[in-house]
N, C-alpha and C positions, 0 to 999 in steps of 0.2 A: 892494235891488232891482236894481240893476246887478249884483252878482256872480248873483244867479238868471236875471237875463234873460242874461247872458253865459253859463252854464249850459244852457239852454234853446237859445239860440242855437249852440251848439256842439255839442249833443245831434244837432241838426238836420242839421247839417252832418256829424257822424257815420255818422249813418244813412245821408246819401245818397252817401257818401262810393265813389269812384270807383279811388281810387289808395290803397295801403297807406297811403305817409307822410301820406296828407292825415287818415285815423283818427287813426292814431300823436298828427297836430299838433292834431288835434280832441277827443282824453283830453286833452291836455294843458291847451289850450285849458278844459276842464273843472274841469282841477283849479284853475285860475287863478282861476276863475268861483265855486267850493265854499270854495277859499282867505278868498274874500272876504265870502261870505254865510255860515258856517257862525260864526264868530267877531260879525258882525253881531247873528247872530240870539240868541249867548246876550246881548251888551251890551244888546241892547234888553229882553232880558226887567229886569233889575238898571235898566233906568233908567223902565221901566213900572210895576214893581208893586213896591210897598213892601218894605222888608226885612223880615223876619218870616215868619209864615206865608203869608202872600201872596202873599213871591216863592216859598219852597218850595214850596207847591204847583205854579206853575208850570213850577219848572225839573226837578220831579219827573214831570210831564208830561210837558215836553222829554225827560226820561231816556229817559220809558218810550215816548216817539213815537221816539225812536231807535233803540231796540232793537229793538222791532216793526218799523222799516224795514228795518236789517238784515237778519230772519228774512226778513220779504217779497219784500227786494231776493233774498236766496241761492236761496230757492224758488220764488218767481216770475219771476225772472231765467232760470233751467233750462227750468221751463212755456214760458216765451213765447218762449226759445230751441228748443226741442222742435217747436211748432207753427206759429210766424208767423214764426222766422229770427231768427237775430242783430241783426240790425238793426232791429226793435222792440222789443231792448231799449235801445238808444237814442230811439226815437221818444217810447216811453211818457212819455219825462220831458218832452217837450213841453206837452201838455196841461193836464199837471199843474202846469210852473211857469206857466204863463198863469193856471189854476185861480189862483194864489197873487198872481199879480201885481197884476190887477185891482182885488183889494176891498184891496189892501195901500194905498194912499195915502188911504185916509178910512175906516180900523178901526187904522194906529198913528202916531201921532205923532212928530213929528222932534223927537229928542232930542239934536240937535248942539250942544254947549255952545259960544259964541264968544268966551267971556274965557280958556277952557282954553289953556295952553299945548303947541302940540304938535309934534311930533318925531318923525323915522323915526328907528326903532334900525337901522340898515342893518347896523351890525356883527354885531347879534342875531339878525337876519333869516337872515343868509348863512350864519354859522356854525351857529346851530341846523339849518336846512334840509341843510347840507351832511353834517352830523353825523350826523343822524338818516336822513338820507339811506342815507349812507353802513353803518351799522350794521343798518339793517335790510336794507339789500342783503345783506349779511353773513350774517343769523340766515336768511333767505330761504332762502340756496344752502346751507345747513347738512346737509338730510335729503340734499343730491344728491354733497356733498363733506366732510362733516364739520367737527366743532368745529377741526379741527389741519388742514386743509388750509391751503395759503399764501394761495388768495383768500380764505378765511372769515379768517385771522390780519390779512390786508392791509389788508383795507376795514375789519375790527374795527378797528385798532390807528389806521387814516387816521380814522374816526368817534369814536375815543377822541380824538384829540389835537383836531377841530373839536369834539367838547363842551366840551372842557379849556378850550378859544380862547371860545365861546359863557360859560363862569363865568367867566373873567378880563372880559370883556366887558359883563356882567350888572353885575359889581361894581365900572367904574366909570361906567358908565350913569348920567344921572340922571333919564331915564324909561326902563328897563328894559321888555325887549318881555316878559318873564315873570319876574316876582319870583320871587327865587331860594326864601324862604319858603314860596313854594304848594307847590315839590317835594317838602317835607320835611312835609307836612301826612299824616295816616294814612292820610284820604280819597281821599291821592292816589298816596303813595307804594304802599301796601299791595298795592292790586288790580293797579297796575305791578308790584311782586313777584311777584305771585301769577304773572301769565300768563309775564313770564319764566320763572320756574320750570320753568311746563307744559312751557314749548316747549323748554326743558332735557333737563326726562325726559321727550320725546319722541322726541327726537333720537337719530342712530345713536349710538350707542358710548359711550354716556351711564349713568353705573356708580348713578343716582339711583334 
């Protein structure tokens, strides 16, 4: 609920936003707010509904409400940039997280365990974030500099050594912020393959 109303609140603040850096610091502010409710939102589904078909059903919903946000967010993002400005597509999220906020404290239950043991992986945090950061900055400037230019080699090679830093990190963790096990599941590695691929042979000078 706080990372959506910090979402919602930042939306806000977007839209009426006055000064470039104050947008700039109000995406950010966004992703902070998305950071924290987008991870919330699958733990509650895994601590609502039964394992089994139960929970699959619903995190098969989650999938497919995701995916449908995406298409909506890309085309309807254009529409409502075309007709009402840029800056309802900031506002729209307002309504909507209020929509959510409201009926949220008496349709789900607080699932905070208080015997659990718990712990910031801060080392896990930094170095994934950094990493990943960094690498997709990389794949990003690809079509505008290519696979061999020195900023694509740079930020690759700085994002290779913060993964590198994030596995050494994982393995002596003893609450790891992502089991190193999930990576290497089909389900998860596979369709990662697959879009790296794409964006392989899509890229200039790409002999795939």
């Amino acid at each position: 609920m706080a990372g959506l109303a910090l979402f919602a609140a930042s939306s806000l603040v977007g839209g009426l936003t006055w000064e470039p850096w104050i947008l700039v610091f109000a995406r950010f502010i966004q992703g902070v707010g998305a950071a924290a409710l987008v991870p919330a939102s699958l733990s509650l589904l895994t601590a609502i509904f039964a394992e089994g078909e139960e929970r699959n059903r619903a995190i098969g919903i989650y999938g497919a409400m995701a995916a449908l946000g995406f298409v909506v967010g890309m085309v309807g993002g254009g529409v409502i940039t075309e007709y009402l400005g840029w800056r309802w597509v900031l506002f729209v999220n307002v309504p909507v997280a209020l929509l959510a906020l409201v009926p949220t404290p008496a349709v789900l239950p607080e699932s905070r365990n208080e015997r659990a043991t718990r712990s910031l992986d801060l080392a896990g945090a930094l170095t994934a974030t950094s990493g990943l950061g960094s690498l997709i900055y990389a794949i990003s400037e690809v079509p505008e500099n290519g696979w061999t230019s020195t900023q694509t080699l740079g930020f690759g090679t700085l994002g290779a050594l913060f993964v590198a830093c994030f596995i050494v990190a994982k393995l002596r963790s003893s609450a790891p912020l992502v089991p190193l096990g999930v990576l290497t599941k089909p389900a998860v590695f596979v369709p990662n393959a697959a879009n790296f691929y794409s964006l392989w042979s899509a890229s200039p000078g790409s002999t795939c």
